[in-house]
C-alpha positions in Angstrom: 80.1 61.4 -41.3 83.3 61.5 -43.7 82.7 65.5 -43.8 83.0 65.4 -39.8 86.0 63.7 -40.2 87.7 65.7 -42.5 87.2 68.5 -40.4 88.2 66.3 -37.2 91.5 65.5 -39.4 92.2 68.8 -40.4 91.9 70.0 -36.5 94.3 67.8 -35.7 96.8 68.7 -39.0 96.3 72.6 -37.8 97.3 72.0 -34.2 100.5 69.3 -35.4 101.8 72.7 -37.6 101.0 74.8 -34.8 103.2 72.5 -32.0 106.2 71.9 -34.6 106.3 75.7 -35.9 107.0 76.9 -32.2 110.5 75.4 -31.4 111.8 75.3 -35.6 111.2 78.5 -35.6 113.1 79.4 -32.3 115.8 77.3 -33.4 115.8 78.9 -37.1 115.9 82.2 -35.1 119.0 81.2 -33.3 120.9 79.6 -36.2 120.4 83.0 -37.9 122.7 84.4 -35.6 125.6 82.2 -36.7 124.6 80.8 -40.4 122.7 82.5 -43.6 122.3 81.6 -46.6 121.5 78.3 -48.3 121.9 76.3 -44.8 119.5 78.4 -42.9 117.1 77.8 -45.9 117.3 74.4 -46.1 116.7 74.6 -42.8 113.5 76.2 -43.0 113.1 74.0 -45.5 112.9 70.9 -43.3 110.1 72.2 -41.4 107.6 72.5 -44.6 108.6 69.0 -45.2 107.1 67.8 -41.6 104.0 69.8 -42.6 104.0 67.9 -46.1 104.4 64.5 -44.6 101.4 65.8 -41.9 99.2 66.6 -44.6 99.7 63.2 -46.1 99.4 60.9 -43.0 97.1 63.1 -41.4 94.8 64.2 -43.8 95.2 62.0 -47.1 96.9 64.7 -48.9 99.1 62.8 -51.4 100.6 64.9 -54.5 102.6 63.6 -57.8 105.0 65.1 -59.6 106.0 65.1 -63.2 108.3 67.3 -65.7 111.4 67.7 -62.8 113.6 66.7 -66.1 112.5 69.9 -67.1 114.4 72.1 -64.6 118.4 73.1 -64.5 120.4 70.4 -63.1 123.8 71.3 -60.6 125.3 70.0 -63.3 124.5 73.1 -65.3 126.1 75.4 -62.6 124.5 78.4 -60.7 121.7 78.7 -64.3 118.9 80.4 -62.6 115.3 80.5 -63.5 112.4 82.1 -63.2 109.4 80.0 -61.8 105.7 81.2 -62.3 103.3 78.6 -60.6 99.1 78.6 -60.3 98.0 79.9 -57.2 95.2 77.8 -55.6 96.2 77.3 -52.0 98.7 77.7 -49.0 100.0 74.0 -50.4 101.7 75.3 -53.3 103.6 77.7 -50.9 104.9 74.9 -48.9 105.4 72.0 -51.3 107.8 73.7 -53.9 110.5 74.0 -51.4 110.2 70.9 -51.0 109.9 69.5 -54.3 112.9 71.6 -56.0 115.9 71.0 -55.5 117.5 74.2 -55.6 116.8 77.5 -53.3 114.0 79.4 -54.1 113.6 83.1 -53.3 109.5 83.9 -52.9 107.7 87.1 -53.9 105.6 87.5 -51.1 103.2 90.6 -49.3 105.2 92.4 -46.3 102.4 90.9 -44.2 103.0 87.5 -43.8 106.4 88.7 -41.8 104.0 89.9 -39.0 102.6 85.8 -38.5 104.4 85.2 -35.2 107.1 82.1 -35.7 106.3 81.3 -38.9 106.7 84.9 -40.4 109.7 85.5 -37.9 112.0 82.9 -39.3 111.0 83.7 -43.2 112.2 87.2 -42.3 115.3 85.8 -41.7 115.8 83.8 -45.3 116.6 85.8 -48.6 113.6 86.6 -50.2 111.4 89.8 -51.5 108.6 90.8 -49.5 106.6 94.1 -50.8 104.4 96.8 -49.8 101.8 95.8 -52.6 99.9 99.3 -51.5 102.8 101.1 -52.7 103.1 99.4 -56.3 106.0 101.3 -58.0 108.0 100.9 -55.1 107.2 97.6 -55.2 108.2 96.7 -58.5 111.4 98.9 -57.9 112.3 96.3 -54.8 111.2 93.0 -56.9 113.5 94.1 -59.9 116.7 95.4 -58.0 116.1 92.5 -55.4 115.2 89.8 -58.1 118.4 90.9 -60.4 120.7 90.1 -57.7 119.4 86.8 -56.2 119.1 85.5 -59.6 123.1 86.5 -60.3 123.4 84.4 -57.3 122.0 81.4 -58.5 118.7 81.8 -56.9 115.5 80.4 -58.3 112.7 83.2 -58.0 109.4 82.3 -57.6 106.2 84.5 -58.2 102.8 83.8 -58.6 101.1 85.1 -61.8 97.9 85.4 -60.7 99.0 86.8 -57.3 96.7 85.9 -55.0 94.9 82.0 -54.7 91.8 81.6 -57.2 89.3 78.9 -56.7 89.2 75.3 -58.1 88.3 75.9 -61.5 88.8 79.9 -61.5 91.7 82.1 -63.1 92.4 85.0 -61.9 94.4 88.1 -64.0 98.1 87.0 -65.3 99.8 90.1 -64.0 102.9 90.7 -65.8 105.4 91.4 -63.1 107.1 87.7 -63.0 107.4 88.5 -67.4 109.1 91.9 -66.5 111.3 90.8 -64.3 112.4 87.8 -66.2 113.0 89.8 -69.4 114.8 92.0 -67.7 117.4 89.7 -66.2 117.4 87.3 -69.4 115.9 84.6 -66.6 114.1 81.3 -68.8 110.1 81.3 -66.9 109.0 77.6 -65.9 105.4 77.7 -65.8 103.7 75.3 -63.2 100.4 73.7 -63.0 99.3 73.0 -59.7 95.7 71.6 -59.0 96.3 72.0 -55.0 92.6 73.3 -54.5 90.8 69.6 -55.0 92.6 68.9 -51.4 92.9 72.1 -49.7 90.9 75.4 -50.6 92.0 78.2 -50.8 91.0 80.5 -47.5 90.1 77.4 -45.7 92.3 74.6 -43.3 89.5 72.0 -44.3 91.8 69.6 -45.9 90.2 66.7 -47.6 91.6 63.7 -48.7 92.9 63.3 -52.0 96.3 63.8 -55.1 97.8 67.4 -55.8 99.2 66.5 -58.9 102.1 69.2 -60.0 103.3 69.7 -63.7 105.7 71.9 -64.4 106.6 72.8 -67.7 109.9 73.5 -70.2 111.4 77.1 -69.4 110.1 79.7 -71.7 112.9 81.6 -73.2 112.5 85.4 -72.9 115.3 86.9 -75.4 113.0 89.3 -77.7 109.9 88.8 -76.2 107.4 91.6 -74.9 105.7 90.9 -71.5 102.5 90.9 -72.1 103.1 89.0 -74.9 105.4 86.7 -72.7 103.0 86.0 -69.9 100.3 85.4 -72.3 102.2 82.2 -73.5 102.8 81.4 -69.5 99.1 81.7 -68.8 98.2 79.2 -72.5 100.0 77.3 -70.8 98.9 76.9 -67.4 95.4 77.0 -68.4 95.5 74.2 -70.7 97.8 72.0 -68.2 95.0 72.4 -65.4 92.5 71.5 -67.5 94.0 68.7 -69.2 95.1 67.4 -64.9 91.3 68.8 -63.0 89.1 68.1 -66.1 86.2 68.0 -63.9 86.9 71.3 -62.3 86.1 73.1 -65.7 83.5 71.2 -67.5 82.0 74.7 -66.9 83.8 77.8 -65.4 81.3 78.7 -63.0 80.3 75.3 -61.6 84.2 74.1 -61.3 84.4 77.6 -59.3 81.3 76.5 -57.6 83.1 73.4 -56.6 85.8 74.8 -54.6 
């Protein structure tokens, strides 16, 4: 019976997204004619909150946060960094807006511009979408692109692992997000987030539950290599999930298992 709800519940959580993506996104469209920028962002912004508070009234989905001490304040200027979360869901990808309180540029696949609404108005905001086929050219658009949001003031956020691993899982710390922040002299906050023990990656089966988010003290990167760099980003990480999901790695096949 409770699994029957949680799928009733999450039927209902899919269709509230769908209904309140329709007309934000039309009216994101519009703005864009008339405002960029941080407003049109923000913007944006406000509809990932609605989805936020659906998950939690909707489907149980509570999260916690700790370490936001830990990040630049606006007292500290336009100081950008670099931030270099675990992948474990389409949660993540909502919620940090949401939770930081500065702009964020995302590193994101060209294809998520072709999800109608939803990928319509992100095409509008600021951020670095690539042709991940096409890897050089790629890394070329992320470095050039990533260079001049961050003398902005942006925040850039990648995902180390980049794509969602399982509850439990780790996937390959690429070294991209290390490259680029060496290469603009950007601190790296690594981020902990056990997002899968609520909602799966691959799956809109949300079940109730806290998403509990940690994110740590910037890594400097004057001097450092980046393999070397996103070894210490990945320590980290690692350690932090397991020390948040302990039960999700008392082995690493049955906490993958578990997702």
């Amino acid at each position: 019976m409770s699994g029957l709800l949680a799928a009733l519940r999450s039927a209902v959580f899919v269709l509230f997204m769908t209904v309140t993506v329709i007309p934000w996104a039309l009216a994101v469209l519009a703005a864009s004619v008339f405002v960029r920028g941080a407003p049109l962002y923000w913007m944006c912004v406000g509809w990932l909150r609605v989805v936020i508070w659906g998950a939690r009234w909707i489907c149980g989905v509570r999260h916690r946060v700790q370490g936001l001490e830990h990040l630049p304040t606006a007292a500290q200027g336009r100081e950008a960094v670099l931030l270099a979360p675990k992948h474990q869901s389409t949660w993540e990808t909502f919620a940090l807006p949401t939770i930081m309180p500065h702009p964020l540029a995302y590193v994101f696949k060209r294809e998520l511009l072709m999800i109608p609404f939803f990928g319509w108005a992100m095409g509008r905001l600021d951020m670095i979408h690539i042709d991940r086929s096409k890897r050089t050219e790629a890394w070329h658009k992320v470095a050039e692109q990533g260079r001049r949001l961050m003398a902005e003031g942006v925040w850039v956020i990648m995902f180390p692992e980049g794509t969602r691993t399982p509850r439990g899982g780790q996937g390959t710390y690429k070294t991209g997000a290390a490259r680029l922040a060496i290469a603009t002299g950007t601190p790296i906050v690594p981020i902990a987030v056990t997002s899968a023990k609520c909602w799966p990656r691959k799956s809109f089966l949300l079940r109730p539950g806290v998403i509990d988010v940690s994110i740590g003290r910037p890594i400097a990167v004057q001097g450092r290599e980046p393999d070397e760099l996103m070894r210490d980003i990945e320590h980290w990480i690692e350690a932090e999930m397991r020390r948040l999901d302990p039960e999700a790695y008392v082995t690493g096949a049955a906490g993958a298992a578990s997702s």
